[in-house]
C-alpha positions in Angstrom: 2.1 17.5 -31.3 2.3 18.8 -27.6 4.7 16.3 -25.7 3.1 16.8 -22.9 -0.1 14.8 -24.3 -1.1 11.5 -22.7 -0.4 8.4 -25.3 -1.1 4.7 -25.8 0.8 2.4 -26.6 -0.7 -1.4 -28.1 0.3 -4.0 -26.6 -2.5 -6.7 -27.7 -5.2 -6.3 -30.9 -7.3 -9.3 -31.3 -9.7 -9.6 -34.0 -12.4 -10.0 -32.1 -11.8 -9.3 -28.0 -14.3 -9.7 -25.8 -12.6 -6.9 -23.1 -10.0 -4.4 -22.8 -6.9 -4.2 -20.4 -5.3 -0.3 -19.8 -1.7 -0.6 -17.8 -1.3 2.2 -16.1 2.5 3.1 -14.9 3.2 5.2 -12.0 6.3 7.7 -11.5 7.7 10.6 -8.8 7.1 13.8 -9.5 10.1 16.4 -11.2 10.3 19.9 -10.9 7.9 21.4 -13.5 6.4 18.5 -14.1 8.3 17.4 -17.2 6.5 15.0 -19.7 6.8 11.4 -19.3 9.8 9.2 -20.9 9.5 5.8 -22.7 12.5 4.8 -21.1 11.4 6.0 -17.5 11.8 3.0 -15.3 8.3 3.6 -14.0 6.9 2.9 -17.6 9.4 0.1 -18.3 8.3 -1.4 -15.4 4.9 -1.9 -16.6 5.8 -3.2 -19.9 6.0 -7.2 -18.4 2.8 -6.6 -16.6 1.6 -5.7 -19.9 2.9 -8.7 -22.1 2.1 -11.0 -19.2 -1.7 -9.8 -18.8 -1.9 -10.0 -23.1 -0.3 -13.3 -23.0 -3.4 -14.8 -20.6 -5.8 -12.9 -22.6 -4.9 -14.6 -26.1 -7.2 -14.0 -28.5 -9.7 -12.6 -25.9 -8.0 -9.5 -24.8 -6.9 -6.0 -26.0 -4.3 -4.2 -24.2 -2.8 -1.0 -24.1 -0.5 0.8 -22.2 -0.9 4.8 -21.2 2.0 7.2 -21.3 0.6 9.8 -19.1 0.6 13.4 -20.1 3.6 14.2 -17.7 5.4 12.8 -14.4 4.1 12.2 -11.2 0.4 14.0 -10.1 0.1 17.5 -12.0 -2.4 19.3 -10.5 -3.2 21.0 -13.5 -3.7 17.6 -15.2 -3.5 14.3 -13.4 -3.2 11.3 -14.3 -6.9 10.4 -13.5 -7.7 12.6 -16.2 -5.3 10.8 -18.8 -7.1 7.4 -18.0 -10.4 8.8 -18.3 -9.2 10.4 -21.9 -7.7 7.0 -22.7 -11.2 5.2 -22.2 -12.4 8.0 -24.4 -9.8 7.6 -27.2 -10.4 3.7 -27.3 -14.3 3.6 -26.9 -14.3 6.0 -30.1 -12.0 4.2 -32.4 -13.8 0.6 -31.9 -16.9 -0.9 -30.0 -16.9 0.1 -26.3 -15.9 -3.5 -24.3 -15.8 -4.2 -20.4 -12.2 -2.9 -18.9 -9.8 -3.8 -16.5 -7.6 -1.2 -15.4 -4.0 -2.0 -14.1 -1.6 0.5 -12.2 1.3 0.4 -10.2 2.1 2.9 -7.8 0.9 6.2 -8.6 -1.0 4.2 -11.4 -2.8 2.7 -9.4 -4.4 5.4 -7.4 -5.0 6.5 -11.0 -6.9 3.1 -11.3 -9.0 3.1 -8.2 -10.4 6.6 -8.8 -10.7 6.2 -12.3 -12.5 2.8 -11.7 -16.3 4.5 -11.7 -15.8 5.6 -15.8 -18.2 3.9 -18.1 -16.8 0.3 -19.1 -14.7 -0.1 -16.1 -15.7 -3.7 -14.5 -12.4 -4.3 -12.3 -9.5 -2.3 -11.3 -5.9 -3.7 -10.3 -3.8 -2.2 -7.9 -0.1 -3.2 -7.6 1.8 -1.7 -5.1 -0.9 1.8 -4.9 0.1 4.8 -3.7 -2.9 6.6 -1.9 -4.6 8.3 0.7 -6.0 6.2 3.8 -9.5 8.2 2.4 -9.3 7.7 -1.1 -12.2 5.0 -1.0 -14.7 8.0 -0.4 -13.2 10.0 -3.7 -15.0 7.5 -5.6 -18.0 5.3 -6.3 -16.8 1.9 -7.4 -19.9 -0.6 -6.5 -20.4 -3.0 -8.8 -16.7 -3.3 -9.7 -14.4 -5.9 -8.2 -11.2 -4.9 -7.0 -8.0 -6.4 -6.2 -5.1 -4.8 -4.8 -1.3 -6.6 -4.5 1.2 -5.0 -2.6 4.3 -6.1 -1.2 5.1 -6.2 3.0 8.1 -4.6 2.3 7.5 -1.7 0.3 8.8 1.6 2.0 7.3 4.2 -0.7 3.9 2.8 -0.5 2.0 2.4 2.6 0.5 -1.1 2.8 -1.3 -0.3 5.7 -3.5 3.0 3.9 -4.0 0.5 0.7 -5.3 -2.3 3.4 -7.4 0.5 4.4 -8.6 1.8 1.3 -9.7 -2.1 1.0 -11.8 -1.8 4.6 -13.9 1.0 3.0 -14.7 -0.1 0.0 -16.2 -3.5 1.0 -17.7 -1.2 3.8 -19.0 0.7 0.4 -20.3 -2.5 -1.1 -17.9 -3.1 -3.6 -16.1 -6.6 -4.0 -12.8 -5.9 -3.1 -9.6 -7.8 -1.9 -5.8 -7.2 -0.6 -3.2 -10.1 -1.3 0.0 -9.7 0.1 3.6 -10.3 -1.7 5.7 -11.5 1.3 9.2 -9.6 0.5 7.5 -7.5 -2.2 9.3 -4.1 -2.5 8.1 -0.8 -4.3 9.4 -1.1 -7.4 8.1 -5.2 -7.9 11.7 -6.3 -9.3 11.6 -9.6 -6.0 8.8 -11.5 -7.3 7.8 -9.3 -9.9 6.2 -12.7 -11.6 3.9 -13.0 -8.7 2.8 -9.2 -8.9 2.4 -10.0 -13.1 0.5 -13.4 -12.5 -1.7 -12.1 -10.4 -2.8 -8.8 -12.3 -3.1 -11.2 -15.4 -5.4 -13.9 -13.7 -7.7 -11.0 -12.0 -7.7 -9.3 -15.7 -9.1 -12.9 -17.4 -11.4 -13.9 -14.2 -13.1 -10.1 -14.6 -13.3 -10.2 -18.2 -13.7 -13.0 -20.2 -16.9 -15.0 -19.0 -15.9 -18.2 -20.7 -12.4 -20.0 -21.5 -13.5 -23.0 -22.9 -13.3 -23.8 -26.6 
């Protein structure tokens, strides 16, 4: 098996969900572009995002998370790519359902341009690392949005993500920005609120009706 191949990991398999949830982790890049680690803090980190967004889904939700095919942005394979082949993967071994997708950092950037792929309703954004234009590198109307990132990151530019935000209302898509007031890069202060808030977006965007 090539290492460098993107993988999925279950979190969540209900018998019958009604949506999807894909946790995207983010990462720096390495020299050569080395493939990525289960024990790379930037995957760990995502792993109580995961659990959290699984636990408010219940019986409604699936959820996986994606080992991307190697650390950081490969040019020669990024991790927009590795999203797209998750939806793939997952839409061919069981019936195709509305999907979330949640990514820190690198992840998600990873999110927000991957968020135009077939079954993609909402995207979450914690902490996104992107470019102040990376609303026109995409088409996501008709998808709602959220981003979450901490005032005092200093790895991530809240004010490009805020501006990412700008354009894509101005592109007619329903988007939002909540701040985490103290909120650093890496989401270890308030890392509840940064989970709590991915998992409520997740359950508002997918599942229609709690009751019963």
């Amino acid at each position: 098996m090539d290492p460098r191949r993107a993988r999925l990991v279950e979190v969540a398999s209900p018998a019958r969900p009604t949506g999807r949830v894909l946790v995207l982790h983010g990462g720096a890049d390495r020299p050569g572009h080395p493939p990525t680690s289960t024990t790379q803090l930037s995957v760990v980190r995502m792993i109580p995002v995961a659990r959290r967004v699984a636990r408010a889904g219940r019986r409604d939700l699936a959820v996986h998370r994606l080992l991307n095919s190697s650390r950081g942005w490969d040019p020669d394979r990024t991790p927009v790519e590795d999203v797209e082949w998750a939806l793939w993967h997952l839409a061919q071994q069981g019936p195709r359902l509305p999907t979330c997708l949640v990514g820190h950092s690198l992840g998600g950037r990873a999110a927000l341009l991957a968020g135009a792929a077939d079954d993609v309703v909402s995207v979450v954004a914690l902490n996104p690392w992107v470019y102040a234009d990376d609303a026109r590198r995409t088409d996501l109307a008709g998808r709602r949005v959220l981003v979450v990132h901490g005032t005092d990151d200093r790895i991530a530019d809240p004010g490009r993500a805020r501006r990412v935000v700008t354009d894509l209302r101005a592109r007619r898509t329903d988007a939002e920005m909540v701040d985490v007031e103290g909120g650093k890069h890496a989401m270890l202060r308030h890392g509840r609120v940064f989970e709590d808030h991915a998992a409520r977006f997740a359950v508002e965007t997918l599942v229609a009706d709690r009751s019963g």
